[in-house]
PDB file as gemmi writes it, atoms N, CA and C in Angstrom:
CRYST1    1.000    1.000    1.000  90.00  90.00  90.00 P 1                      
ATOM      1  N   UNK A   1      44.806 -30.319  -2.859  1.00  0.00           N  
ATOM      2  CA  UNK A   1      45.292 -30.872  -4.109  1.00  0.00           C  
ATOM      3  C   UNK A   1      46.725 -30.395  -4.318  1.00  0.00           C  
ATOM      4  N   UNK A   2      47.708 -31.095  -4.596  1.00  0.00           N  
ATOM      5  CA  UNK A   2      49.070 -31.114  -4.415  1.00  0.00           C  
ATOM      6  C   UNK A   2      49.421 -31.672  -6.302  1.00  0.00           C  
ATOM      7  N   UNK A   3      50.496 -30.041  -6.830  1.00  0.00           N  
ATOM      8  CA  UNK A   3      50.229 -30.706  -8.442  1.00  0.00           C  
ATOM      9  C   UNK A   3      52.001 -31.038  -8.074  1.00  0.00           C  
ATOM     10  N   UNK A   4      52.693 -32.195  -8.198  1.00  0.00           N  
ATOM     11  CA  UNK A   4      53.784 -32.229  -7.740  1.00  0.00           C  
ATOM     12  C   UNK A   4      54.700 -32.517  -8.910  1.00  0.00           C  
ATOM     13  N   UNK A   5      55.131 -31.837  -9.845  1.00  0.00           N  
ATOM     14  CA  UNK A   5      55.822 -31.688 -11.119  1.00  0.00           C  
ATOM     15  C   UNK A   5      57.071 -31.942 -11.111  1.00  0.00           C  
ATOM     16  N   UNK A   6      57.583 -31.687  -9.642  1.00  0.00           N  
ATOM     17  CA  UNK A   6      58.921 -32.015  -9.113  1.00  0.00           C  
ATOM     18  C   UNK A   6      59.881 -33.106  -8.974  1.00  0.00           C  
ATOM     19  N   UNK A   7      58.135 -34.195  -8.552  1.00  0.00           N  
ATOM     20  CA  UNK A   7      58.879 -35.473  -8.133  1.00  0.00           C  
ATOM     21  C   UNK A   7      59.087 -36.290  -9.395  1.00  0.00           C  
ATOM     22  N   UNK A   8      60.417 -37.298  -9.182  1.00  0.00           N  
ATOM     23  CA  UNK A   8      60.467 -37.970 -10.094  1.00  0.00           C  
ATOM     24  C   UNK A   8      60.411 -38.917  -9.994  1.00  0.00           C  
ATOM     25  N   UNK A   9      60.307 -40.131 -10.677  1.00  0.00           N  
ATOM     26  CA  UNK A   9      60.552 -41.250 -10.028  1.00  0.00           C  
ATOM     27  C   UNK A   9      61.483 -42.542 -11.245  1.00  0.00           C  
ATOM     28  N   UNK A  10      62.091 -43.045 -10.406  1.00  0.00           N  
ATOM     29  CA  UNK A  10      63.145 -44.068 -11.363  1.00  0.00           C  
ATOM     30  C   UNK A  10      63.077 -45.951 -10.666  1.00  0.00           C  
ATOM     31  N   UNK A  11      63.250 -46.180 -11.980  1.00  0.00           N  
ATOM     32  CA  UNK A  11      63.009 -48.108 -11.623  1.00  0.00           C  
ATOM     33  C   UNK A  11      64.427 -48.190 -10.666  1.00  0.00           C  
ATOM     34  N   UNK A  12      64.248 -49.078  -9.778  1.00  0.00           N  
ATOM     35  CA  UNK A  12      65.548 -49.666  -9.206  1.00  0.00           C  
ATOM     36  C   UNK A  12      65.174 -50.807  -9.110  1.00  0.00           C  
ATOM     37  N   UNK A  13      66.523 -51.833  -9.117  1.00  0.00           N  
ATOM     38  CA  UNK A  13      66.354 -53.737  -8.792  1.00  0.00           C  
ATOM     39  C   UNK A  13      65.418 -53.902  -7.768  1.00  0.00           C  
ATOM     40  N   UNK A  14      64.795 -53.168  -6.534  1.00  0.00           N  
ATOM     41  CA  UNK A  14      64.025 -53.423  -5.120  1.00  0.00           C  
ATOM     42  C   UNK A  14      62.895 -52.557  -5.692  1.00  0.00           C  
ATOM     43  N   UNK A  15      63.176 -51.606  -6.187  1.00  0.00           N  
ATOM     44  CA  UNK A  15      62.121 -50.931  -6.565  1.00  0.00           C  
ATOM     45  C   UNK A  15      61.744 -49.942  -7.423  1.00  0.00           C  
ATOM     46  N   UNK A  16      61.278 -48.770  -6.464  1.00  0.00           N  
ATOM     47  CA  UNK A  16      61.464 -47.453  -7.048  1.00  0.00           C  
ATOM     48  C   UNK A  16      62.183 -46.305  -6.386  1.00  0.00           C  
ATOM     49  N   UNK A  17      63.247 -45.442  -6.939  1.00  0.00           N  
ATOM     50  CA  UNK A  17      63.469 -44.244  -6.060  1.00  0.00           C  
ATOM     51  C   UNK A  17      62.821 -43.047  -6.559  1.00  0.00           C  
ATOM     52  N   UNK A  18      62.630 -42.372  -5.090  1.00  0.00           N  
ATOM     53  CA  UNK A  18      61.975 -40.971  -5.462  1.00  0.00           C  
ATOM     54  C   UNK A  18      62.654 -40.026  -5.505  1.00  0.00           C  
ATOM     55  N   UNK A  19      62.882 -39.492  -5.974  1.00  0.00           N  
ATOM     56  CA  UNK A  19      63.336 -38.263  -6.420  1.00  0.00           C  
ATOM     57  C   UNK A  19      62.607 -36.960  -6.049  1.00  0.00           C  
ATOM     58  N   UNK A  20      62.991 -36.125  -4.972  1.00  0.00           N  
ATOM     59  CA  UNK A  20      62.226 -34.990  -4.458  1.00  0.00           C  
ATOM     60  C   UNK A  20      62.894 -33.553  -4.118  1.00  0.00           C  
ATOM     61  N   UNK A  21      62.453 -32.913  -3.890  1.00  0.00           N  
ATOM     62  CA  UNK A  21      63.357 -31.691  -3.637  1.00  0.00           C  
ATOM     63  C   UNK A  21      62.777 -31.141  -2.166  1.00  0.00           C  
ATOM     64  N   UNK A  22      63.793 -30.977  -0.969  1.00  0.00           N  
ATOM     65  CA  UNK A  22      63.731 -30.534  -0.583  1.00  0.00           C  
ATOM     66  C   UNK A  22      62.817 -29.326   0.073  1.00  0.00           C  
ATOM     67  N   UNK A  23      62.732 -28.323   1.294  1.00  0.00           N  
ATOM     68  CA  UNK A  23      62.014 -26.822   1.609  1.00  0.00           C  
ATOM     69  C   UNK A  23      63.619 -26.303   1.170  1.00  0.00           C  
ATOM     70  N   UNK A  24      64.538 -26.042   0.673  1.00  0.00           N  
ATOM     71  CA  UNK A  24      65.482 -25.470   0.759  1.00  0.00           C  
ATOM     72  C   UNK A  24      65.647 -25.343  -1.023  1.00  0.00           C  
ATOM     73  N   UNK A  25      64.936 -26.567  -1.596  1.00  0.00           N  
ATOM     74  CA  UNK A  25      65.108 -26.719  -3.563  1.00  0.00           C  
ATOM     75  C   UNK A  25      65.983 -27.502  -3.682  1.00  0.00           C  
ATOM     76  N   UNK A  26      66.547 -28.671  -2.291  1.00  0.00           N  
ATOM     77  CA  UNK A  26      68.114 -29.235  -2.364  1.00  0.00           C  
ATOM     78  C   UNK A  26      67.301 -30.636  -2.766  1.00  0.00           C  
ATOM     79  N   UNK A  27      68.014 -31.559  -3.967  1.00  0.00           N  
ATOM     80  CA  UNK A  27      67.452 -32.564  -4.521  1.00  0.00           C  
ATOM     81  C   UNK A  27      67.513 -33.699  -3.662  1.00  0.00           C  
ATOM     82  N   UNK A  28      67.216 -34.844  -3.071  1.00  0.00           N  
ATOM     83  CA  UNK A  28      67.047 -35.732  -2.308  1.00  0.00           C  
ATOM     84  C   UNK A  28      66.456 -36.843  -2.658  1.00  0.00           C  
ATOM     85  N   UNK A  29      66.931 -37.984  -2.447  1.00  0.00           N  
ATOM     86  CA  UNK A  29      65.793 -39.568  -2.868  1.00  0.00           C  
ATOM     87  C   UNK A  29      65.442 -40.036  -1.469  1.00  0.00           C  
ATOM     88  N   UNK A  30      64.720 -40.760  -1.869  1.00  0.00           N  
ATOM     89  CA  UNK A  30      64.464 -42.275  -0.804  1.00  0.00           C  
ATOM     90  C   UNK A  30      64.207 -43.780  -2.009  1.00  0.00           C  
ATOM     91  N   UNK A  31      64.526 -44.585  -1.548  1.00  0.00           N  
ATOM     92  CA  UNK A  31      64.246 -45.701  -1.916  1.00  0.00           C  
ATOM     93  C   UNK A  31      63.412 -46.301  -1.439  1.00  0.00           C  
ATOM     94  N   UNK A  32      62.161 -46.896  -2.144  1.00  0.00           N  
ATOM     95  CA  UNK A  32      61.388 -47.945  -1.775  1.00  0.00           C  
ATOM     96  C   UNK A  32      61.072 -49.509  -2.820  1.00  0.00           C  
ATOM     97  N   UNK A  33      60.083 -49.832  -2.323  1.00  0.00           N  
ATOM     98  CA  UNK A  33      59.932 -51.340  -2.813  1.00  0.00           C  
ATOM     99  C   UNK A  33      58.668 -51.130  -3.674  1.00  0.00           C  
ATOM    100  N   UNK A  34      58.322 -50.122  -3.798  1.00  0.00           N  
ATOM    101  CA  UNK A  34      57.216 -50.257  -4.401  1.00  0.00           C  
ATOM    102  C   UNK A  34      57.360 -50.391  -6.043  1.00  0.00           C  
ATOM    103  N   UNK A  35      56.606 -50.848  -7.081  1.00  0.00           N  
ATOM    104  CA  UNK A  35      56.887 -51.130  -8.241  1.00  0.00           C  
ATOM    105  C   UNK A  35      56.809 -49.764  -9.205  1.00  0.00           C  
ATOM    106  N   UNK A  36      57.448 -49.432  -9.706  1.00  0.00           N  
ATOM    107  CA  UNK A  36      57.897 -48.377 -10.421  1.00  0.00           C  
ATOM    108  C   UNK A  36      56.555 -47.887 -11.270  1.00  0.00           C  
ATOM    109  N   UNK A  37      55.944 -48.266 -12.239  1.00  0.00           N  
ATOM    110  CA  UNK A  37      54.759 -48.462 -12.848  1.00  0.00           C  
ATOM    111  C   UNK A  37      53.605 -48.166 -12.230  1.00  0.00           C  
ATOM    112  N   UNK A  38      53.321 -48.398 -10.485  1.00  0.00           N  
ATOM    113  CA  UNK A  38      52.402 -48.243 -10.095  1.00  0.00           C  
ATOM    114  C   UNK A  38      52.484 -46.685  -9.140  1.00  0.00           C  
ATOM    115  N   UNK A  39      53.550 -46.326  -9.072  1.00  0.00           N  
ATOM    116  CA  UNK A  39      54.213 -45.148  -8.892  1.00  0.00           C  
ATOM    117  C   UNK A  39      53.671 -44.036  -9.560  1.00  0.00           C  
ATOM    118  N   UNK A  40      54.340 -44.825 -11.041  1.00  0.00           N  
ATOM    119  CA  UNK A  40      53.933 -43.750 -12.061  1.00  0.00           C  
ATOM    120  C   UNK A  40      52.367 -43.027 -12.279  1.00  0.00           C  
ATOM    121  N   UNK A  41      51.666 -44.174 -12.061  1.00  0.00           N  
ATOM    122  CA  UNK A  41      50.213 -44.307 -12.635  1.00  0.00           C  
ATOM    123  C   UNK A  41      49.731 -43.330 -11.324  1.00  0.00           C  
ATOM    124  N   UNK A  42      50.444 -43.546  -9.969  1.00  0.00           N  
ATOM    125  CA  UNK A  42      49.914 -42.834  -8.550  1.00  0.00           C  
ATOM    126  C   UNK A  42      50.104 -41.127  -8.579  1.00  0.00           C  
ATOM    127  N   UNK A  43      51.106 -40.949  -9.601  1.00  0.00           N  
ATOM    128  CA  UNK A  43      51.584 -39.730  -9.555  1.00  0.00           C  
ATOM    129  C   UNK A  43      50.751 -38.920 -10.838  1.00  0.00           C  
ATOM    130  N   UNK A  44      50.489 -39.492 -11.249  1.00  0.00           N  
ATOM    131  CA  UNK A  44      49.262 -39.022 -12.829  1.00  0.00           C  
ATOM    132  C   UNK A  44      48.313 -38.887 -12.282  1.00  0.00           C  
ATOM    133  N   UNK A  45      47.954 -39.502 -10.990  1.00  0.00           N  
ATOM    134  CA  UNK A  45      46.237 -39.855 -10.241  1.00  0.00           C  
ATOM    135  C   UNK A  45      46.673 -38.074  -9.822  1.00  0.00           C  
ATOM    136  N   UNK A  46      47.705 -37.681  -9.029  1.00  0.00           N  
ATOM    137  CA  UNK A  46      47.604 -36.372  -7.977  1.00  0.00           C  
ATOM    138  C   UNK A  46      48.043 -35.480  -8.957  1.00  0.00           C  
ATOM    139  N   UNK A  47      48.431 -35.446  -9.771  1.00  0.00           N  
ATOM    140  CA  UNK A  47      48.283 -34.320 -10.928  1.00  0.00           C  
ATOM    141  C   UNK A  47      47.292 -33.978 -11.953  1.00  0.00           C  
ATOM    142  N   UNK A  48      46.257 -34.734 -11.883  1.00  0.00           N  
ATOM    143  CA  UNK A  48      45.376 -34.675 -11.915  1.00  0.00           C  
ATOM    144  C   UNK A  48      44.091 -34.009 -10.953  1.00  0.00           C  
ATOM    145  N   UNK A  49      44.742 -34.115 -10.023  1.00  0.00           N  
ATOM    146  CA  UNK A  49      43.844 -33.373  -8.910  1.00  0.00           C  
ATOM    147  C   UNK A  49      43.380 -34.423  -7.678  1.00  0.00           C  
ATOM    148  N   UNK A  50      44.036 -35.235  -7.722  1.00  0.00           N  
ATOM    149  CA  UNK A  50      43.728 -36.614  -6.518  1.00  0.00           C  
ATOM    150  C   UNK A  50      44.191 -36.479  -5.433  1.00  0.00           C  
ATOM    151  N   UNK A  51      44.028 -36.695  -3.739  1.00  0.00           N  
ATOM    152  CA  UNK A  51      44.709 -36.457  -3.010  1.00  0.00           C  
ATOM    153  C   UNK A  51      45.621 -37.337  -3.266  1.00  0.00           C  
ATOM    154  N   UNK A  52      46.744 -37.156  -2.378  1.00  0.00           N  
ATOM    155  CA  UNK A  52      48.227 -38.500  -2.516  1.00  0.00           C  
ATOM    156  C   UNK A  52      47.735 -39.465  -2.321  1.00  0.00           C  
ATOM    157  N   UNK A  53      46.998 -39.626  -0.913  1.00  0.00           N  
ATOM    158  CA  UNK A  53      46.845 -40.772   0.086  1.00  0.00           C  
ATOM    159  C   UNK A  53      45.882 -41.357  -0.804  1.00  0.00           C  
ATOM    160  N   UNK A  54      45.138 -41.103  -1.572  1.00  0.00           N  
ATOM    161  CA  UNK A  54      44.317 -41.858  -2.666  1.00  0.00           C  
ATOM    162  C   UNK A  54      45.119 -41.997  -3.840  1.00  0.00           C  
ATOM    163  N   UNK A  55      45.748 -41.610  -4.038  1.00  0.00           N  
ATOM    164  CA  UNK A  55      46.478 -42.026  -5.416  1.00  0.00           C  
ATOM    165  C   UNK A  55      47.310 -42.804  -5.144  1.00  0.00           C  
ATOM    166  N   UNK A  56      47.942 -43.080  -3.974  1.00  0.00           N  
ATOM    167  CA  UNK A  56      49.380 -43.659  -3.446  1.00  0.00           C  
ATOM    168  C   UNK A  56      49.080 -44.424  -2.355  1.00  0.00           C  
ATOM    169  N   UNK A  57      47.422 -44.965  -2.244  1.00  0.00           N  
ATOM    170  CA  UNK A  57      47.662 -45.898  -0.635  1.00  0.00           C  
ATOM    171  C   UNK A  57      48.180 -46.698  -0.106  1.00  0.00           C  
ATOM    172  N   UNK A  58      49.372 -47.532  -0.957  1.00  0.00           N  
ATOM    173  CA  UNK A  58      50.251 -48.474  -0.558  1.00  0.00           C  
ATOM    174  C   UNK A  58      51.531 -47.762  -0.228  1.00  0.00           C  
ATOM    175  N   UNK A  59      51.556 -46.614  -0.518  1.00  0.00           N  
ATOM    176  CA  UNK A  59      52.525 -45.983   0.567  1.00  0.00           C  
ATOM    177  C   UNK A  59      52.419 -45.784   1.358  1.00  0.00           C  
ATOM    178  N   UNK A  60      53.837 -45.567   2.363  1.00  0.00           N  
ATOM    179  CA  UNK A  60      53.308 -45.236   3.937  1.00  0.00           C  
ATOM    180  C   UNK A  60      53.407 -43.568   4.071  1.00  0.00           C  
ATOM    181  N   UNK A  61      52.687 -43.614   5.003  1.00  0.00           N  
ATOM    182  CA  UNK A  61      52.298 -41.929   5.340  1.00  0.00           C  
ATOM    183  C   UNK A  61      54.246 -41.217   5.574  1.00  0.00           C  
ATOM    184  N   UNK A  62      55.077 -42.012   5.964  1.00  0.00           N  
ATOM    185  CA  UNK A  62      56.633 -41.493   5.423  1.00  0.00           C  
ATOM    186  C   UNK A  62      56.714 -41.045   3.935  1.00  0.00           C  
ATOM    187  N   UNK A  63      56.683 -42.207   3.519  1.00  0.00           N  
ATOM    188  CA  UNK A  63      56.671 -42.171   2.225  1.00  0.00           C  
ATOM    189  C   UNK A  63      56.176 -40.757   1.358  1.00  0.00           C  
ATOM    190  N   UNK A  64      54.835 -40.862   1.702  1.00  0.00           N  
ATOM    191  CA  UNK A  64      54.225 -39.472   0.820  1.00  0.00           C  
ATOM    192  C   UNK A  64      54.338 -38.036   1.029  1.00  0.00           C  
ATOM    193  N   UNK A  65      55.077 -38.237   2.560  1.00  0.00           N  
ATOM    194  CA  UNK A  65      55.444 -37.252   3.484  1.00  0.00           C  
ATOM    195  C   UNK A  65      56.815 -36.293   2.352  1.00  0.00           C  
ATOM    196  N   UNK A  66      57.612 -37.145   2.037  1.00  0.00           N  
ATOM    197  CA  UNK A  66      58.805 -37.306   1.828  1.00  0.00           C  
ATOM    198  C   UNK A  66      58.585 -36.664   0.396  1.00  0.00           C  
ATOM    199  N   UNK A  67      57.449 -37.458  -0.318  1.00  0.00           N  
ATOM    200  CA  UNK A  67      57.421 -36.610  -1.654  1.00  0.00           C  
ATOM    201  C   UNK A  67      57.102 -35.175  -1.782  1.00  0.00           C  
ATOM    202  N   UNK A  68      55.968 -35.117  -0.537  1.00  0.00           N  
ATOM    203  CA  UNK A  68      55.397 -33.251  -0.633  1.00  0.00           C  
ATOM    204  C   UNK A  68      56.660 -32.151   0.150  1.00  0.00           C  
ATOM    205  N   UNK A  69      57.048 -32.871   1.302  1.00  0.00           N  
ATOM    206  CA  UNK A  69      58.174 -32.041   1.514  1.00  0.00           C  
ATOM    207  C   UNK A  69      59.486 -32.292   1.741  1.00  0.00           C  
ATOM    208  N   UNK A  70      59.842 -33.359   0.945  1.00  0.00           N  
ATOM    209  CA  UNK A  70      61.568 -34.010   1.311  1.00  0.00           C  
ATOM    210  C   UNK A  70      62.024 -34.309   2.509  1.00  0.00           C  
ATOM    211  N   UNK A  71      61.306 -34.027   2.943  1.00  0.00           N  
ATOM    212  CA  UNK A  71      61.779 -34.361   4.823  1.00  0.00           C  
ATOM    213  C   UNK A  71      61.692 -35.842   4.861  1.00  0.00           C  
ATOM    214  N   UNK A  72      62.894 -37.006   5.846  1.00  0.00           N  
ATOM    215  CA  UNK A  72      62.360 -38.160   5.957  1.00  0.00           C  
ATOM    216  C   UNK A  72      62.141 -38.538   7.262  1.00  0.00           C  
ATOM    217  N   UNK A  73      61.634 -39.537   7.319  1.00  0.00           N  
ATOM    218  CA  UNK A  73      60.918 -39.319   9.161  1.00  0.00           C  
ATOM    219  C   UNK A  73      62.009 -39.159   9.942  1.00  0.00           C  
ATOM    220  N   UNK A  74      63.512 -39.642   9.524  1.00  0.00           N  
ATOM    221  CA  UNK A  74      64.520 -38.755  11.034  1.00  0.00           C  
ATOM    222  C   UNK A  74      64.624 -37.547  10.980  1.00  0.00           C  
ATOM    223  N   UNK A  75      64.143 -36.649  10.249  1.00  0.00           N  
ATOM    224  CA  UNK A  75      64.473 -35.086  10.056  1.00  0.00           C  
ATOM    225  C   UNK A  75      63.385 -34.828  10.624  1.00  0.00           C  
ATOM    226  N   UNK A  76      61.893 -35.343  10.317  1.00  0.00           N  
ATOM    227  CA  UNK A  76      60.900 -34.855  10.829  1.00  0.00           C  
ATOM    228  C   UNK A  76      60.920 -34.928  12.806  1.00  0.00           C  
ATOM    229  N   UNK A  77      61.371 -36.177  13.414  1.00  0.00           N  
ATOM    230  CA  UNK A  77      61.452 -36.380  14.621  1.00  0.00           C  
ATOM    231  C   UNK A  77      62.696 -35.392  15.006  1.00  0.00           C  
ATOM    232  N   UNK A  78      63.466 -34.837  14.187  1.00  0.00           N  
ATOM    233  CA  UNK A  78      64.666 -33.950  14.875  1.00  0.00           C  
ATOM    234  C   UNK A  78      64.111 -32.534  15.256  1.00  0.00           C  
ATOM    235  N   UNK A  79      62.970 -32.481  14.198  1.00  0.00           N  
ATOM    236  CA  UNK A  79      62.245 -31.066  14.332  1.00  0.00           C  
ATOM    237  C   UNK A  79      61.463 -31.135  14.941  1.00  0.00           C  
ATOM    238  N   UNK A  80      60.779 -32.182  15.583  1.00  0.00           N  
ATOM    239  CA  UNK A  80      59.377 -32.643  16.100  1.00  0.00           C  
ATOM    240  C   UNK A  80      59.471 -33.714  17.508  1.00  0.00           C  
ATOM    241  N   UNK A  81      60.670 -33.688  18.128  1.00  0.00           N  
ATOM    242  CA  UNK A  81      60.902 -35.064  18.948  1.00  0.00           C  
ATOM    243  C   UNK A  81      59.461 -35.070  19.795  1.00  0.00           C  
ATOM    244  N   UNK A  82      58.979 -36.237  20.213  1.00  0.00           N  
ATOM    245  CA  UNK A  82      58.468 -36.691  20.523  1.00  0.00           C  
ATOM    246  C   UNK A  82      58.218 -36.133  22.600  1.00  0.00           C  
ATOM    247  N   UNK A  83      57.625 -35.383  23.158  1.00  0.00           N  
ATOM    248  CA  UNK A  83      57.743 -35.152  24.575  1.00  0.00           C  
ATOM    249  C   UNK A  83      57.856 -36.676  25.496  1.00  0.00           C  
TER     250      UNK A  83                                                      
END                                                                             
């Protein structure tokens, strides 16, 4: 259970941006398409005590990645390349 107090989230014309912080506390977004509202309602589900991936299943596993630890999948493959 992940209580994530951190993230924020804001309407944009495509969608929604997230708003996250970093392993370092350094602030960071991503932009997605997803609808702002249903965001909101996903992020009330895991502060509540919901896993992400159930509160948020129309995100992609980047996506939720990104909210718990700011990393986005090119940072993760820089730390992680692929053998």
């Amino acid at each position: 259970m992940a209580l994530l107090t951190f993230i924020k989230f804001e309407p944009s014309d495509g969608g929604t941006i997230i708003h996250a912080r970093n392993m370092k506390g350094k602030p960071v977004t991503m932009e997605t398409t997803h609808d702002y509202d249903k965001c909101q309602a996903g992020l009330f589900k895991i502060n509540q005590g919901e896993f992400i991936q159930d509160a948020l299943p129309f995100m992609s596993a980047d996506e939720r990645e990104f909210m718990l630890s700011g990393m986005t999948p090119e940072e993760w493959e820089a730390l992680f390349p692929e053998q």
